[in-house]
C-alpha atoms as one frame of an Amber mdcrd trajectory, in Angstrom:
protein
   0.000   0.000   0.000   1.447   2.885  -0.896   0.600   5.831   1.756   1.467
   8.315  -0.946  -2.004   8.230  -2.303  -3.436   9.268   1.076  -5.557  12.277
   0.594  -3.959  15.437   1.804  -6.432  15.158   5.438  -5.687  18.170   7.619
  -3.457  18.258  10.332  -3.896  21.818  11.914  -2.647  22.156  14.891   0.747
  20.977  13.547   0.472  22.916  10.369  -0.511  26.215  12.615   3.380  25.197
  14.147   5.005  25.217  10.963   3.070  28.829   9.872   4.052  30.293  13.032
   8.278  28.960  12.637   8.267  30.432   8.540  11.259  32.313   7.467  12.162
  32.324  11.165  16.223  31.619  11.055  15.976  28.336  12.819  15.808  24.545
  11.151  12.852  23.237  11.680  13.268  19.854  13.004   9.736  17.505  12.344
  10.540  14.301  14.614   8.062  11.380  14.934   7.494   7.180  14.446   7.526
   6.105  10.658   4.076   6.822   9.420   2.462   9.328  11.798   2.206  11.780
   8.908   5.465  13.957   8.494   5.664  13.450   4.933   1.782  14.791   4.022
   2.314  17.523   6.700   4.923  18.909   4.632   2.898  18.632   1.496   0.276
  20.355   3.299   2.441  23.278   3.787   3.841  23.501   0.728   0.378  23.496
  -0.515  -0.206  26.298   1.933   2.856  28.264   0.561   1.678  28.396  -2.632
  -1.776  29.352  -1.446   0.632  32.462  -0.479   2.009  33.326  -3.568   4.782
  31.074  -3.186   6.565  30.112  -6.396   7.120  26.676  -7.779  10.841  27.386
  -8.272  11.273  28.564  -4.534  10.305  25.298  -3.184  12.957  22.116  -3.021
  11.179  18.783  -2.219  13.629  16.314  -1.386  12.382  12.289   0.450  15.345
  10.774   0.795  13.452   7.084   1.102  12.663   7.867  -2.380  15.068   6.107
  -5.114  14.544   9.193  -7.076  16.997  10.835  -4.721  19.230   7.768  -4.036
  21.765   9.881  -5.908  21.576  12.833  -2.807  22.499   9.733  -0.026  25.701
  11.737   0.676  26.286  15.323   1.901  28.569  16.536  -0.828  25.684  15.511
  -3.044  22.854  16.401  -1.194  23.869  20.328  -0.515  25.568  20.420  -4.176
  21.963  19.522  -5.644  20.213  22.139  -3.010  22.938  24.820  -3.506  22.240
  25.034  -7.597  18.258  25.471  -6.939  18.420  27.878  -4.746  16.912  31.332
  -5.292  19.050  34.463  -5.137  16.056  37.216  -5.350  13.413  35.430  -2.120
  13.277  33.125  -0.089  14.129  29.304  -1.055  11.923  26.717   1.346  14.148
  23.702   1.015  12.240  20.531   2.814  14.386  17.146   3.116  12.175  14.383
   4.138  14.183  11.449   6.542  17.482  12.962   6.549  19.073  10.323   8.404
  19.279   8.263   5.079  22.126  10.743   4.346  25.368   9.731   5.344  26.953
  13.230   7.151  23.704  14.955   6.279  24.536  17.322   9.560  27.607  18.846
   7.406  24.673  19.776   4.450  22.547  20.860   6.940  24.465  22.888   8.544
  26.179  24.461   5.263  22.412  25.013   4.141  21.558  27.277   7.689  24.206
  29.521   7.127  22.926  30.476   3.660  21.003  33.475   3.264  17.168  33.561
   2.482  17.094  29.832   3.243  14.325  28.586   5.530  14.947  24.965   5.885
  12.718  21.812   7.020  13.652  18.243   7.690  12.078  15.218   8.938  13.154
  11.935  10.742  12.218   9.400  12.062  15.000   8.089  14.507  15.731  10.533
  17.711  19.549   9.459  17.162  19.446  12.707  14.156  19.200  14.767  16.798
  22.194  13.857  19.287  25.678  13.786  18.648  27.016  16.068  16.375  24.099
  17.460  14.733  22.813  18.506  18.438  26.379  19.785  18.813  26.329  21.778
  15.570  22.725  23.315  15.511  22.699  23.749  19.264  20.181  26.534  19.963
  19.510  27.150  15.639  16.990  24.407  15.611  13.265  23.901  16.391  12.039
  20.216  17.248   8.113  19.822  16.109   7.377  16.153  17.583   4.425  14.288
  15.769   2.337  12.100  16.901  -0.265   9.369  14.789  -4.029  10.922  15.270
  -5.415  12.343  18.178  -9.240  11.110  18.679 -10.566  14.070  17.575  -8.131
  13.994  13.828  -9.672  10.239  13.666 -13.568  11.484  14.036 -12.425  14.052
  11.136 -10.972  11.934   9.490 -13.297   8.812   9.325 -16.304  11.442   8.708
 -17.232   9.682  12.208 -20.998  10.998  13.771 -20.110  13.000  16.989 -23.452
  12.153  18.175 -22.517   8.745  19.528 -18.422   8.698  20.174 -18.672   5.251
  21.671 -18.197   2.688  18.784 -15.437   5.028  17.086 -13.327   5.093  20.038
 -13.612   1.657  20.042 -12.120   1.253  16.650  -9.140   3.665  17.422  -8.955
   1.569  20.321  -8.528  -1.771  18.425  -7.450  -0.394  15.156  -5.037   2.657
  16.204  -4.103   5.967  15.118  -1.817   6.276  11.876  -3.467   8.629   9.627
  -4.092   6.157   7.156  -6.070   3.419   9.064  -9.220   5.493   8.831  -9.033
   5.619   4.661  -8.588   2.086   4.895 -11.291  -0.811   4.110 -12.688  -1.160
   7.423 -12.073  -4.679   7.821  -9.677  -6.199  10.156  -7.328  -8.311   8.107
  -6.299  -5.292   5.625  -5.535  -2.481   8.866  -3.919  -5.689  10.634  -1.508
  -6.331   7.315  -1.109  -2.716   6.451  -0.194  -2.324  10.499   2.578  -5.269
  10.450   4.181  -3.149   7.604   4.461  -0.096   9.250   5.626  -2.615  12.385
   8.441  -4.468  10.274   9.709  -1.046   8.963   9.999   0.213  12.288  11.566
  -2.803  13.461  14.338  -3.301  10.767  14.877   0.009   9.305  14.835   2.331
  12.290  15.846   0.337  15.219  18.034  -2.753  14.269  19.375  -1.012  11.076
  20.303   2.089  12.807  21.566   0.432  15.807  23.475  -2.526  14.069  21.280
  -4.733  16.357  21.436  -8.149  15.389  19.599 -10.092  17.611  16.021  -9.122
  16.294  14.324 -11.928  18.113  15.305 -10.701  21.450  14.337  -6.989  20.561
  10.740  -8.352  19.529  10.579  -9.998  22.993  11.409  -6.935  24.586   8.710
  -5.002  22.871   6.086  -7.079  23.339   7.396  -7.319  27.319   6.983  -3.393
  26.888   3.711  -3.700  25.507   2.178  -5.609  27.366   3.095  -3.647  30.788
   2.122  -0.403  29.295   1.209   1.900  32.323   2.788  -0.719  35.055   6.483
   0.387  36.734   9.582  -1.363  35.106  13.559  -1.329  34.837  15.870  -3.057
  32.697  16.698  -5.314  35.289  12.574  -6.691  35.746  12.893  -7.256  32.066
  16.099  -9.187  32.376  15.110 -11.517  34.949  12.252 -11.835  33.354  13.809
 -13.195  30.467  16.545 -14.962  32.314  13.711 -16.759  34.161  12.452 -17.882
  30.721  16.262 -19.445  29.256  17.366 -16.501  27.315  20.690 -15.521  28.149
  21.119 -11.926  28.514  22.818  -9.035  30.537  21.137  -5.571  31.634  23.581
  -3.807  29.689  22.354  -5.026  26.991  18.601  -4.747  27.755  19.292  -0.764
  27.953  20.962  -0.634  24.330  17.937  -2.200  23.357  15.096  -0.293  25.054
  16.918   3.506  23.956  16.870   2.229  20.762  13.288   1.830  20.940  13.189
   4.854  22.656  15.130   6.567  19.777  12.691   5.410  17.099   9.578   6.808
  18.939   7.999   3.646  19.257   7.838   3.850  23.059   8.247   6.913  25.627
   9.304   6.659  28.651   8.126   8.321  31.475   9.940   8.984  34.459   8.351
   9.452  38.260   8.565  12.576  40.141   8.251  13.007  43.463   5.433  15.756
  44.542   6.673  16.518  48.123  10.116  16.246  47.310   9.737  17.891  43.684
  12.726  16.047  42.695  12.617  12.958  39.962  12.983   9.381  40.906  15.711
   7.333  38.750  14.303   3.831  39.290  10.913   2.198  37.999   9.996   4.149
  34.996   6.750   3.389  32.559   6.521   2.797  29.114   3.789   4.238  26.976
   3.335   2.735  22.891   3.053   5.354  19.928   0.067   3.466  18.527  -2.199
   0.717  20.306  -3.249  -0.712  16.666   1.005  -1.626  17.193  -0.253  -3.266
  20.539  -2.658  -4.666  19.323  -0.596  -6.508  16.473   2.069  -7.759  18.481
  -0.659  -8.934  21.904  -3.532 -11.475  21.467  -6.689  -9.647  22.356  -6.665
 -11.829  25.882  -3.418  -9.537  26.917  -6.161  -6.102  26.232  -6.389  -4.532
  29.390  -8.840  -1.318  29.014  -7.213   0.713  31.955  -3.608   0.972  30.713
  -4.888   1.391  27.422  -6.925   4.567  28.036  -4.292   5.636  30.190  -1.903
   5.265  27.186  -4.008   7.156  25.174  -4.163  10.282  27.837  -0.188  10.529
  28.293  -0.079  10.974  24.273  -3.085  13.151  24.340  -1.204  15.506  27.142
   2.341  15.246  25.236  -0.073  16.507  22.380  -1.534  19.410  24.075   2.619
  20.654  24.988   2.516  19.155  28.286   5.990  17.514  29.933   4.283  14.834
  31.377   5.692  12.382  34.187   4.087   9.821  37.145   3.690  11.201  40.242
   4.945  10.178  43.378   3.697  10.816  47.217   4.591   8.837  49.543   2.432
   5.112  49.150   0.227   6.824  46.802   0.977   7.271  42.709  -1.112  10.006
  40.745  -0.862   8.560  37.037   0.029  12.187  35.173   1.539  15.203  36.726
   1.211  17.678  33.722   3.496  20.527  33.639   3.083  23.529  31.012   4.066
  27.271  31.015   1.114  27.435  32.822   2.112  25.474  35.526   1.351  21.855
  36.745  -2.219  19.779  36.430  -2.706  16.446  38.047  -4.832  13.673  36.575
  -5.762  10.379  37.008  -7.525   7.595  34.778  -9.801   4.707  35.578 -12.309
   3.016  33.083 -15.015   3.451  35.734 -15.489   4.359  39.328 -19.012   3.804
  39.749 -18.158   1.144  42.303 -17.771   3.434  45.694 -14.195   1.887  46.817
 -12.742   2.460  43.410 -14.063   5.743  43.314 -11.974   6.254  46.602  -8.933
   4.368  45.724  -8.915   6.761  42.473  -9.542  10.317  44.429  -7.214   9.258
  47.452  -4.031  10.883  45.611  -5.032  13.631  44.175  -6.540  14.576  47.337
  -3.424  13.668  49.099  -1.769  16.816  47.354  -1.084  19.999  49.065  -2.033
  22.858  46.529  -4.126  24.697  43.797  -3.217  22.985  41.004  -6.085  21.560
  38.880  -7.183  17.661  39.262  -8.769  15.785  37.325  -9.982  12.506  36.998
 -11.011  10.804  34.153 -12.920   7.609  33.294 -15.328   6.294  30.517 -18.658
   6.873  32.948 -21.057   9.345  31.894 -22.531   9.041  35.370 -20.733  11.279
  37.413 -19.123  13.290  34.455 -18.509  16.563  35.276 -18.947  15.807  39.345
 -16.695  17.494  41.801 -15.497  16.148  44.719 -13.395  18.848  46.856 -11.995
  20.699  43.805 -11.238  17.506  41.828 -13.149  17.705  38.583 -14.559  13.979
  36.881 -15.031  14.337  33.669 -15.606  11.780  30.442 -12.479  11.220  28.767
 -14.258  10.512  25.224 -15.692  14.408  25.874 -12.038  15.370  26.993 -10.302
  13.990  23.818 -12.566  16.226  21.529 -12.467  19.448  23.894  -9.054  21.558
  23.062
């Protein structure tokens, strides 16, 4: 399937991002998993530009997974080919789509910045293009956009979805996931499930192993499905090494860490670390893990491995990363509130259940947030409709399906 033919579906709160960073003297640096949509977000712009007034001949177009441009897979090459199109009389946009095909492409991009009347956009989709040397070179002269698949509300646009009853659509993006082209799909489970193992192996071989000259693909599968099935639940490299120790496989914590930041590194997973609320200092051990995509979860776990809570509260991390929150677990004392929220308008608190119309959960669920201290807002959310919009001593329940839609 070739995601190329994907109608040009709007992705506007990104696309305001990109408006807002133009002819700004900064690279702007569009960072996300392998088919969340970086590649039609810049089409969308350019389409924008041109909307503008912008000229065919001041706009470069370069996808370096293309074998069009196998010929650009070095830097010499690359800025040589850029450097003869570019316009001496306006502004050239020059976008490069997964530079880290190009072997040195920092030197090119770099050489590129420095250029006048240049305003310059790349894509990738492996965190390691933005560490060593390239970090080094464009410290403080770059802008990092991070993408994400569909929120809930792009997949209602996008599937033309009634917002009368949100119910059996959040269901699908629940079982089916959120890459933007799942909803253009045939809706039937076999076709989403093979396009999804595509987008899976690609990950898997050309952005992890590949990049990390891993070789031992078996045990990185293990891993991520050990990941993805304890989405939401506390773990260190050393739980998932005895784990697999205790199962015959042979392996060493060093190497479980190599592993898991290369899955880090290819935005498959995000990790989330725990901060302490009284002590407002972060913890180093038990971190959780949070999947890009639960269609990806959903591929790799049989359905009997589904688990509604963590997958809702899955769904609300990358929902608050979304909305330009730094996002980690809180800690206070025996007590965990899942989401401390922190934005330039300071900190939020929430917590997730699928329900709490059962009095004791209810309790178990507010007991944290009303453990804390201070002003900040608290929320809880859970799939009732019964008790939606309840407070209970400044703590405000709402539905999450009516949260997801309400920016």
């Amino acid at each position: 399937m070739n995601t190329q033919e994907q109608p040009l579906m709007p992705r506007k709160e990104y696309l305001k991002q990109l408006i807002a960073w133009r002819e700004k003297h900064l690279i702007k640096v569009i960072t996300g998993v392998r088919r969340c949509g970086k590649s039609t977000l810049f089409s969308l712009y350019i389409k924008y530009l041109k909307q503008q007034g912008v000229r065919d001949r001041q706009i470069i177009s370069i996808n370096l997974e293309d074998i069009e441009f196998e010929h650009l897979l070095d830097y010499h090459s690359l800025y040589r080919y850029i450097k003869e199109l570019l316009q001496n009389d306006c502004f050239t946009y020059v976008f490069i789509d997964e530079i880290q095909q190009c072997k040195g492409f920092e030197k090119a991009v770099d050489s590129l910045f420095i250029k006048n009347n240049v305003d310059l956009y790349i894509t990738g989709s492996n965190a390691y293009m933005l560490s060593g040397e390239l970090a080094t070179l464009l410290s403080g002269r770059y802008v990092e956009i991070q993408m994400l698949p569909l929120s809930f509300k792009e997949y209602l646009e996008f599937s033309h979805a009634s917002l009368d009853n949100l119910t059996p659509s959040f269901n699908r993006y629940l079982k089916q996931g959120s890459f933007p082209y799942v909803p253009m799909l045939e809706q039937q489970d076999s076709i989403i499930r093979t396009y999804i193992e595509g987008i899976y192996t690609t990950i898997l071989i050309k952005d992890v192993a590949q990049r990390k000259a891993i070789t031992d693909v078996s045990l990185l599968e293990r891993i991520i499905k050990f990941l993805g099935s304890s989405i939401g639940s506390p773990i260190s490299a050393k739980k998932i090494c005895d784990t697999l120790i205790s199962s015959g496989r042979k392996v060493s914590v060093n190497t479980i860490d190599i592993y898991l930041q290369a899955l880090l590194d290819s935005y498959i997973f995000y990790k989330v670390d725990r901060y302490d609320i009284k002590g407002k200092n972060f913890l180093k051990t038990l971190s959780k893990y949070y999947i890009v995509d639960l269609g990806l979860r959903n591929n790799l776990l049989a359905s009997s491995e589904s688990d509604i809570g963590h997958q809702i509260e899955n769904i609300v991390y990358l929902e608050l990363i979304r909305r330009g929150y730094q996002v980690s677990i809180g800690k206070l004392t025996d007590k965990e509130v899942d989401f401390v929220a922190k934005s330039q308008e300071g900190l939020s608190y929430f917590q997730v259940s699928a329900s709490v119309l059962d009095e004791n959960t209810l309790k178990r669920e507010l007991a944290p947030l009303q453990a804390i201290r201070d002003n900040h807002p608290k929320t809880l959310l859970t799939l009732d409709e019964i008790g939606a919009g309840s407070n209970y001593e400044g703590i405000q329940q709402k539905n999450l399906l009516q949260w997801l839609v309400t920016s």
